[in-house]
DODREN-474286 format. One record per residue (C-alpha): x, y, z. Coordinates in steps of 0.001 Angstrom, whole numbers, plus 524288, in hexadecimal, padded with zeros to 5 digits. Layout:
X	Y	Z
...
***
This chain:
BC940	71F58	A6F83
BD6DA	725C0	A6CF5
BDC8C	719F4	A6F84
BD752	712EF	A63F5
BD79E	71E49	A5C14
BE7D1	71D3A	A5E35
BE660	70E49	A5716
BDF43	712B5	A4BC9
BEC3D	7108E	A4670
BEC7A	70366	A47C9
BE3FF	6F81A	A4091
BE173	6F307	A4B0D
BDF3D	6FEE0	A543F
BD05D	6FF45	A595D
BD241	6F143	A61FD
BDD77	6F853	A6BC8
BDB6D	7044A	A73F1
BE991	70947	A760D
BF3D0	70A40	A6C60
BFFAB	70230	A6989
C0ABA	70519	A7135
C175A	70B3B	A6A7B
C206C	700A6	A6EAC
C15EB	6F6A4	A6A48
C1501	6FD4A	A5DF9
C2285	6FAA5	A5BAF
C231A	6EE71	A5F46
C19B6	6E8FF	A5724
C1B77	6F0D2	A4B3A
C2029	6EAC5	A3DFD
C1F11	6F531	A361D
C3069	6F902	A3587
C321D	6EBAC	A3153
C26CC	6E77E	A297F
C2564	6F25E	A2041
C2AC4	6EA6E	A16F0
C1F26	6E322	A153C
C19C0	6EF79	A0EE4
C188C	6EA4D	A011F
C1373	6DDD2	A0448
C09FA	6E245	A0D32
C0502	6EB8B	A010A
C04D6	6E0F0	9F6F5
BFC70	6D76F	A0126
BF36E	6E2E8	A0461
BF1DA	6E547	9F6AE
BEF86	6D6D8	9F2B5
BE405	6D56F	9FDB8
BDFBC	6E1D7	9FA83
BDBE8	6DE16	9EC3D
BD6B0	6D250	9F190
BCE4C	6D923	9FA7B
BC896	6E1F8	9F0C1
BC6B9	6D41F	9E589
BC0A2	6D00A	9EF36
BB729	6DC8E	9F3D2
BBAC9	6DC5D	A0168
BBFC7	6EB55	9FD26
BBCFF	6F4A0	9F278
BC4F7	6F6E3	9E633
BC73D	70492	9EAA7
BCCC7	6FF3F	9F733
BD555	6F716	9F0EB
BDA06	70128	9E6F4
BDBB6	70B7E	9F14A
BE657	7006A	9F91D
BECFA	6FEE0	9EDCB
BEEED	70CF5	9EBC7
BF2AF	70D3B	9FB16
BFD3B	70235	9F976
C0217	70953	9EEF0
C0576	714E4	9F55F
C095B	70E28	A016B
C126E	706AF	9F839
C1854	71387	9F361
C1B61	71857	A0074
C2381	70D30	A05AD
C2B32	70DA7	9F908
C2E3C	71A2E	9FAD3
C2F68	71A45	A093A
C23D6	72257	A0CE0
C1A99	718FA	A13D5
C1B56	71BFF	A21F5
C1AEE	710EC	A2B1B
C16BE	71154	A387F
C1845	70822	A42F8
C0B6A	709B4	A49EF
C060F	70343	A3E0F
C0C5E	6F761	A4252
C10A5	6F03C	A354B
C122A	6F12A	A2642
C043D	6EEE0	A2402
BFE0A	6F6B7	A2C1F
C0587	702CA	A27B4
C0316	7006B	A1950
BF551	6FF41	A1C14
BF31D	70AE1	A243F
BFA56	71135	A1954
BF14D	70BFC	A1057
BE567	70FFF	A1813
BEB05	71EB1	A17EB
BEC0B	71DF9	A0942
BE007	71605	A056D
BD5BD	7186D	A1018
BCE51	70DC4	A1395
BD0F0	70539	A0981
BDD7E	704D1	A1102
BD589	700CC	A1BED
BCE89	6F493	A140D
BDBFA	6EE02	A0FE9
BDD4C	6E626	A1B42
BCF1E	6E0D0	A196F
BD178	6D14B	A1B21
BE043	6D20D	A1E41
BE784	6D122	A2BCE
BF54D	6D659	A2EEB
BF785	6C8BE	A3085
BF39B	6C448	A23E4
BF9E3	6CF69	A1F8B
C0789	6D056	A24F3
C07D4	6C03A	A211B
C053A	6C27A	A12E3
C0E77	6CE3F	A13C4
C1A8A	6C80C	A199D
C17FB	6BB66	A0E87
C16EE	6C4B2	A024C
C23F6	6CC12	A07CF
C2AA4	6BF5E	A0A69
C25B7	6BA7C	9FDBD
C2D22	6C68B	9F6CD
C3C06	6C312	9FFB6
C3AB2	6B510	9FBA0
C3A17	6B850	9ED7C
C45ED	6C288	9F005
C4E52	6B80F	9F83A
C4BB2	6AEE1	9EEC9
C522F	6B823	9E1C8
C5C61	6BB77	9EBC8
C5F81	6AA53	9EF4A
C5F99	6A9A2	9E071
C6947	6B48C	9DEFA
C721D	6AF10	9E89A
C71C5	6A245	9E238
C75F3	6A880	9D50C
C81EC	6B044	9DDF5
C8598	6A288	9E280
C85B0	69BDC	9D4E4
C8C8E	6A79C	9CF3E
C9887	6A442	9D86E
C9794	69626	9D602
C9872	69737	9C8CD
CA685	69D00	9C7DF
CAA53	692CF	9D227
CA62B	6866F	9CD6E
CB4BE	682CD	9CCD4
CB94A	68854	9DAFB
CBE12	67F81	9E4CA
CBA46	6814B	9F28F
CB958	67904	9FCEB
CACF4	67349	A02BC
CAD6A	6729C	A1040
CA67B	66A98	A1B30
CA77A	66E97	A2994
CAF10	6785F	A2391
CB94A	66EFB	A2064
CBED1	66E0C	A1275
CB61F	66233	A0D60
CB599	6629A	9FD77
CB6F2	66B1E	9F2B1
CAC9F	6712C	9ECFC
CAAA8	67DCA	9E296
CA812	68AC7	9E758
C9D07	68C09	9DE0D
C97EA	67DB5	9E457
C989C	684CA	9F169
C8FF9	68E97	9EEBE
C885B	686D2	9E689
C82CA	680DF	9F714
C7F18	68E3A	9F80A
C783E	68E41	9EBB3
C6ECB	6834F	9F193
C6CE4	6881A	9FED2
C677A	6964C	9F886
C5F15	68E23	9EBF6
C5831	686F7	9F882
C55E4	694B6	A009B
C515C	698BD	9F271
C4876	68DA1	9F289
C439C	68EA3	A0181
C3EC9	69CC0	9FF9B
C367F	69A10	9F3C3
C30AA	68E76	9F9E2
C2E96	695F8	A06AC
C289C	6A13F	9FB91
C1C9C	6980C	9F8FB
C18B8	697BA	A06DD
C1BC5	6A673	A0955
C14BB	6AA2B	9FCF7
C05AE	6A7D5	A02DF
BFBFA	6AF64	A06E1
BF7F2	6B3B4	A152C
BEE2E	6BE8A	A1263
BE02D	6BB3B	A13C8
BE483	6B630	A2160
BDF74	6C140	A28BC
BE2B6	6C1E3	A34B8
BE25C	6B3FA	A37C3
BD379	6ADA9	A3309
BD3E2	6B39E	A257F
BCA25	6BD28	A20B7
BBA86	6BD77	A1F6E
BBD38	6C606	A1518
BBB51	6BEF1	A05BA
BC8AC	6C111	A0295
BD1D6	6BAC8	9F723
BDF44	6B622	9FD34
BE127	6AEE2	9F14C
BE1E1	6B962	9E8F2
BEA14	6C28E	9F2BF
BF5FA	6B683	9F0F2
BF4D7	6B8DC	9E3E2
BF36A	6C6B5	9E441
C0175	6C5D0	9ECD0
C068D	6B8DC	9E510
C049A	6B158	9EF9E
C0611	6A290	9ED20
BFA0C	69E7B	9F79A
BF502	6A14D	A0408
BF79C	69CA4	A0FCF
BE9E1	6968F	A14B2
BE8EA	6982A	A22C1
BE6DA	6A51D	A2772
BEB30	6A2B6	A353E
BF9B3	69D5F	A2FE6
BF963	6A808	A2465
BF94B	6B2BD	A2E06
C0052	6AD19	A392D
C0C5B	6A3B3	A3556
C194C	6A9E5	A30AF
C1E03	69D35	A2A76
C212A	6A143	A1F15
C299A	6ABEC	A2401
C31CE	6A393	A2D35
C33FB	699A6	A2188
C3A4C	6A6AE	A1A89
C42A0	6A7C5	A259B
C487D	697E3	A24D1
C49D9	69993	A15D6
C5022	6A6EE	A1979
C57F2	69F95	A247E
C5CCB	695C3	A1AF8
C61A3	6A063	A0FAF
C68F8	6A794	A1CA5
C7084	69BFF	A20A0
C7428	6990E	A11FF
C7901	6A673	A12F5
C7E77	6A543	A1DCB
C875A	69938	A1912
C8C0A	69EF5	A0EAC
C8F42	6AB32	A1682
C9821	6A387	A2057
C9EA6	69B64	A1307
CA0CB	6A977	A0E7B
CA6D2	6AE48	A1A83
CAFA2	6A333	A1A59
CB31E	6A2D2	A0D09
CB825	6B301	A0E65
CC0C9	6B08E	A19CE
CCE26	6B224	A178B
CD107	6A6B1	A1CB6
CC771	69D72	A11AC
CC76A	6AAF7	A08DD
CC000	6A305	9FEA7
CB762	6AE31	9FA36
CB70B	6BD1B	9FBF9
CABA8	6C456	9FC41
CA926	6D306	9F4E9
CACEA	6DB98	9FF3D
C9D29	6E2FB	9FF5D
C99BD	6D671	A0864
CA481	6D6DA	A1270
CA9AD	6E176	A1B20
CB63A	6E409	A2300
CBA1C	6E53C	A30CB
CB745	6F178	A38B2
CC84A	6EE87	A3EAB
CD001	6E4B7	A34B0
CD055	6EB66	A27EF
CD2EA	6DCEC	A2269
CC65D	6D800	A2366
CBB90	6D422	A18BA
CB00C	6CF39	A208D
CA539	6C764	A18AC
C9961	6CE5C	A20E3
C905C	6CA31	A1797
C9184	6BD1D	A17DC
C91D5	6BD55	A2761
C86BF	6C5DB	A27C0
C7D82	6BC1C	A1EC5
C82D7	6B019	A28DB
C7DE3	6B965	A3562
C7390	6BBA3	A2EE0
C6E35	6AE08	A2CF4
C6CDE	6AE32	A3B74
C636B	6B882	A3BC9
C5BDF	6B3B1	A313E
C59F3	6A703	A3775
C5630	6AD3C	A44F5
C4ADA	6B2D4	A3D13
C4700	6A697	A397F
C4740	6A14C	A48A3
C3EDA	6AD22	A4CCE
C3581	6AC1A	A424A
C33D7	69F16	A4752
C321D	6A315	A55CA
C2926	6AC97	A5073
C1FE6	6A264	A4B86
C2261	696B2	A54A3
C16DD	69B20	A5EE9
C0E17	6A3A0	A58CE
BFF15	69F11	A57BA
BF6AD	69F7C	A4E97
BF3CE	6A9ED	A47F2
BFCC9	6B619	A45F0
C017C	6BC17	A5172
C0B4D	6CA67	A523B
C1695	6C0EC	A550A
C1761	6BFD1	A4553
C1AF2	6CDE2	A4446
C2893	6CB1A	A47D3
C29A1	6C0A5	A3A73
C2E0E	6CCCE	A3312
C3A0A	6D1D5	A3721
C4116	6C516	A3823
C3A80	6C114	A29C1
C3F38	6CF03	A240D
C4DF2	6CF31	A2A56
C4CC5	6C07C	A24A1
C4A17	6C360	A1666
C51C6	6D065	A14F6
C5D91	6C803	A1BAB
C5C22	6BD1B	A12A5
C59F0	6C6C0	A06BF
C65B5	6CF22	A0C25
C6E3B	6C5BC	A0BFF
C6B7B	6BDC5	9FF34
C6D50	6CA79	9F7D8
C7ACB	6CBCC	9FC6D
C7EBC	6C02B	9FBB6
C7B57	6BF07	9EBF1
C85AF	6C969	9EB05
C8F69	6C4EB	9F433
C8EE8	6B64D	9EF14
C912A	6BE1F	9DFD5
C9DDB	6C5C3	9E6AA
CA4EE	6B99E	9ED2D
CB223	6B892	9E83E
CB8FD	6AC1B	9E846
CC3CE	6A8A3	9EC62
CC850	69AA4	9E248
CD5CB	697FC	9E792
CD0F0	69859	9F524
CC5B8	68F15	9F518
CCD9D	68679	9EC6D
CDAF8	68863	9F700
CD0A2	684AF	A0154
CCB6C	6797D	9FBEB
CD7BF	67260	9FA06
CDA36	67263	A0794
CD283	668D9	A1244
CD3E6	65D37	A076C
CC877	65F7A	9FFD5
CC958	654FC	9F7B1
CC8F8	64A68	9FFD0
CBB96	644E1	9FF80
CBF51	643E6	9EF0C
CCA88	63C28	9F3E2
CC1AD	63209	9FB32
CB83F	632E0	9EF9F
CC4B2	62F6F	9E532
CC7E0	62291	9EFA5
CB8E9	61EC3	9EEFD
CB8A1	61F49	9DFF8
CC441	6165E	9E102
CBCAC	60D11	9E8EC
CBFE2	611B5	9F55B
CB42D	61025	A003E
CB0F7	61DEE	A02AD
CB4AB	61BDF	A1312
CC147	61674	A0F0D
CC48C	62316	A0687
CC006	62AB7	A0ED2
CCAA0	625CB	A188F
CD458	6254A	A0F44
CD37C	6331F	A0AC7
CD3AB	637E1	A18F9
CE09E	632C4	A1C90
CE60C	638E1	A0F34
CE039	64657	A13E1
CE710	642DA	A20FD
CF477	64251	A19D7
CF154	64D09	A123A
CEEB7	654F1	A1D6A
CFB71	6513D	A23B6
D015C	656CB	A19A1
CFA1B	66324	A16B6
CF7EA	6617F	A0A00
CE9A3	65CF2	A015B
CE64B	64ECB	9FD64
CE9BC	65365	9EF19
CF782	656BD	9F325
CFAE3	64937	9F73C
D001E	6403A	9EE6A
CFA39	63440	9E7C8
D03BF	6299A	9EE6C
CFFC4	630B8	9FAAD
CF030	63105	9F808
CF234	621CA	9F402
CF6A2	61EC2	A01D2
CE7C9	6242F	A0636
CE458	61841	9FA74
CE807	61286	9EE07
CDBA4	614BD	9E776
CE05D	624CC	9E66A
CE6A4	62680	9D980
CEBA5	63265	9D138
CDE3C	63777	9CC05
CDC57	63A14	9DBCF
CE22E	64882	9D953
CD6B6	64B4B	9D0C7
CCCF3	6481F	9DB98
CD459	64EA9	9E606
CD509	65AEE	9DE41
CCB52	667DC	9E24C
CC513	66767	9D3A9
CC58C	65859	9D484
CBC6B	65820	9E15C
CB33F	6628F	9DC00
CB1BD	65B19	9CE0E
CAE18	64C90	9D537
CA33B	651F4	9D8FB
C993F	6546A	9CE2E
C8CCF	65053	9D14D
C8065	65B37	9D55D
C8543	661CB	9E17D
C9382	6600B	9DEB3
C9E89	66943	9E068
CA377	664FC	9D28C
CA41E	66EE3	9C949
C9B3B	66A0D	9BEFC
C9125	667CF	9C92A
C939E	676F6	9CF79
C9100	67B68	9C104
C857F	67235	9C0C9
C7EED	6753B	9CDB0
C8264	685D2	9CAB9
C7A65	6838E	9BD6B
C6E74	67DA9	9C2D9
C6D33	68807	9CD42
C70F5	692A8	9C35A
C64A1	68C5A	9BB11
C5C69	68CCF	9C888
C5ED0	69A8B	9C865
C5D7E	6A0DB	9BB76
***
């Protein structure tokens, strides 16, 4: 008898006769990390709670009395003051023990036709829901940060590389500009992923649904939710929606994380095309020299760990029957250390993007060297009628003399570029100048500056 008397605490107590074990308690506690659930779990409990009493399956008074509970319980995580304990296992369990103190047993009657299953699933959506929205503002602001910068560098000469070889000019502001894109499609991922996030598991149960008469379709729209999903086995059991989070999180990390390693690059002395406001870098614990961009580096290592989420939420899944099982306790922490990295990181990189100072005569220094302007020199022989192969060739053994010689295709003379062929005349200069490459290129997607001005206004417009 005292046996079960020691589980009263649990809601599940009178099936066992001998208490959980401390280490097991521990073990498979959520509580530490899932309290942060708390205000989702209240907003879900409140939603099915008016539905329960529209519907009569409780009283009025019931209902009023747990919204008066939630209220206070509310209040004292706010301030703080809600004490959580671990031998209540997890968020929901404490807030509704908590409730039950306050209320009585109309505490007791809130989980009438509701699971922890149903109800951790609709928790974790409405939470992820709420990060989506906030990583989407923050993708938006970091566009903005990027077209700030492009804007006062429509003009700057840098060169574009391939293999990290000198390959053609291009415009600082058209360089960022790629980076514009690759966040405008994570932008666009997360609110399509949104859709299938933003449905509704509760009514689930367990795993069969409910023999109760209950009204799922107005809990959704109690809690804005765009539908339901329409299986109860695969509402309460598959984590889907989480993992495809985690690849649209995976994606913004390595866009992150390639910027990171161009901005690392860019600040070393030895490039020194940029320098970054010294509240992002630190210095070296022995050479007194050193400005270390630790930011950027951290966002690349990071990347890493926010794709290993991905691969365990995966793992997580990959063998689990139907329908929910403990195993999907562990989606949490990798889905929480994913969002607040991803959020983390997005907010400091709107204000490190705004502090980048650049460095004009550098880039431009840079991009004179590794003969830039070649390809426009094979282009200038096939406008002249030259087969493109045949330029090609002809502009190669030019940048072979050149070479020789140390000195760029523009330095060369015109009796010497008519030895490469005799269809190069004096407008050549033009086309083998820095400005002269940029400008040939104006057409959508072009590193020309008319088209940088263009493409900067239509994703200014996309913003607003």
């Amino acid at each position: 008898m005292s046996n079960s008397l020691d589980r009263k605490k649990e809601a599940w107590s009178a099936r066992f006769n001998e208490p959980v074990s401390e280490i097991v308690k521990r073990y498979t506690a959520s509580v530490a990390f899932d309290q942060r659930l708390a205000d989702a779990d209240i907003k879900a409990s409140l939603a099915h709670a008016q539905m329960l009493s529209e519907r009569g399956i409780i009283t009025n008074d019931d209902f009023n009395a747990i919204v008066e509970g939630m209220a206070r319980i509310r209040a004292e995580i706010d301030r703080g003051a809600f004490v959580w304990s671990i031998d209540l296992e997890d968020v929901h369990l404490n807030i509704e023990r908590r409730l039950t103190q306050l209320v009585g047993d109309a505490g007791k009657r809130l989980h009438t036709a509701r699971s922890r299953n149903d109800q951790v699933a609709t928790d974790i959506r409405l939470w992820l829901r709420s990060e989506i929205d906030e990583q989407v503002h923050l993708l938006r602001q970091l566009q903005k940060a990027l077209l700030d910068q492009a804007s006062r560098h429509e003009q700057t000469v840098m060169p574009g590389f391939t293999h990290l070889q000198v390959a053609q000019p291009v415009s600082f502001a058209h360089h960022l500009l790629a980076y514009v894109e690759m966040f405008s499609r994570d932008e666009s991922r997360l609110g399509d992923l949104r859709r299938r996030v933003n449905r509704l598991p509760l009514g689930a149960a367990a795993l069969a649904g409910t023999g109760f008469p209950i009204d799922r379709e107005r809990v959704a729209a109690l809690l804005d939710f765009e539908g339901l999903c329409e299986n109860s086995l695969d509402a309460v059991s598959d984590r889907d929606f989480a993992i495809e989070y985690c690849a649209a999180a995976s994606l913004i990390a390595v866009h992150l994380s390639r910027l990171s390693e161009e901005l690392v690059l860019w600040m070393s002395p030895n490039i020194a095309f940029i320098d970054l406001p010294d509240r992002f870098c630190t210095g070296s614990s022995i050479m007194p020299q050193k400005k270390n961009p630790d930011v950027p580096e951290l966002a690349r290592g990071k990347a890493g760990r926010v794709v290993g989420h991905l691969m365990g939420l995966l793992m997580l899944m990959k063998a689990q029957p139907l329908a929910y099982n403990k195993d999907n306790q562990e989606d949490k922490e990798p889905l929480f250390d994913t969002v607040d990295t991803i959020s983390d990181s997005l907010r400091i990189y709107i204000d490190l993007i705004a502090g980048i100072t650049v460095r004009e005569d550098r880039m431009r220094e840079a991009a004179g060297r590794g003969y830039a302007t070649a390809t426009d020199l094979a282009d200038y022989l096939v406008r002249k009628g030259m087969a493109f192969r045949d330029a090609h060739e002809a502009v190669a053994l030019a940048v072979r003399e050149a070479d020789r010689e140390g000195i760029d295709l523009s330095a060369l003379s015109l009796a010497r570029l008519r030895a490469f062929s005799s269809l190069i005349e004096g407008d050549v200069f033009e086309v083998l100048s820095l400005e002269g490459s940029l400008a040939a290129r104006n057409h959508v997607g072009g590193t020309a500056p008319a088209a940088v001005v263009a493409a900067i206004a239509r994703h200014q417009e996309r913003l607003a």
